[in-house]
C-alpha positions in Angstrom: 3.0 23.8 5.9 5.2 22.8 2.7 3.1 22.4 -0.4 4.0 18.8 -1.9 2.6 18.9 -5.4 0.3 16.2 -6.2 -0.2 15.1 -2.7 -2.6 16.2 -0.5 -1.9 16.3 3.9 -3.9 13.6 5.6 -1.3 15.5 8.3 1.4 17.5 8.9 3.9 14.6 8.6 1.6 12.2 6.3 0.5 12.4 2.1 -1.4 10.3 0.0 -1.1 10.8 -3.4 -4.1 12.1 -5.4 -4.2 9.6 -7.9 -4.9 7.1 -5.1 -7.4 9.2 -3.7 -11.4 8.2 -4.0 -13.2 11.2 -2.6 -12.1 13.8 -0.5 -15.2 15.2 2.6 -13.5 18.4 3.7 -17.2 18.6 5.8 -16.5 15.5 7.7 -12.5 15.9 7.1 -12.0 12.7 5.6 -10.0 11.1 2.8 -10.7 8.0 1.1 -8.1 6.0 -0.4 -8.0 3.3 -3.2 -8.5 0.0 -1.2 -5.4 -1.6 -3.3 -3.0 0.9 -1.9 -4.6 0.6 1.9 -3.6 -3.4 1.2 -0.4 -2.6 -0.1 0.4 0.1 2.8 -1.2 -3.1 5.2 1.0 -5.7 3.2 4.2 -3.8 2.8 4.5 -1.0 5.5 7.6 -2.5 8.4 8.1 0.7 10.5 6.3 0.9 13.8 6.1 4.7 14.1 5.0 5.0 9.6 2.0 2.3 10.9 1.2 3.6 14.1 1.2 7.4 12.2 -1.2 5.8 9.5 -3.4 4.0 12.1 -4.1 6.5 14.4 -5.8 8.8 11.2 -7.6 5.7 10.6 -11.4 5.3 10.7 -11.7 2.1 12.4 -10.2 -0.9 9.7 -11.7 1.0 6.8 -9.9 2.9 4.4 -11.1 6.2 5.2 -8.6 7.8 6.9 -9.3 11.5 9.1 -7.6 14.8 7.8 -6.0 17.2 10.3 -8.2 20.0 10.3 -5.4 22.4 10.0 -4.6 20.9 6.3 -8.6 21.6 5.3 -6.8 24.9 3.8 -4.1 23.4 1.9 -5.8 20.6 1.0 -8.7 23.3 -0.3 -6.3 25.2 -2.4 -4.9 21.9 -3.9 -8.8 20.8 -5.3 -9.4 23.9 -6.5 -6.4 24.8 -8.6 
């Protein structure tokens, strides 16, 4: 996986910023977002395949969203640096 500095991988193919990050549950492999950016992502976001990619690591209509387990790692190493 490609190290993107100051992102961390919700996914291989999808990174959320950490400044619009709330909390991070490596335990339950969750990310929270700030709830402006999941409105702007709602408001503004046109492609199919980006909003089908951001709903399907979705939890429910919230904006928790679920972390590939195989970024716990990387996403590890970026918190702790």
């Amino acid at each position: 996986m490609n190290l993107k500095k100051g992102f961390l991988p919700l996914n291989e193919s999808v990174y959320i910023h950490v400044s619009q990050i709330r909390s991070v549950d490596l335990e339950a492999l969750q990310i929270e977002i700030d709830p402006e950016l999941d409105r702007n992502m709602r408001r503004n976001l046109r492609g199919d395949d980006v909003i089908e990619k951001l709903q399907r690591c979705r939890k429910e209509d919230s904006n928790i969203f679920y972390i590939d387990e195989v970024c716990v790692d990387e996403i590890r190493a970026i918190i702790e640096r």
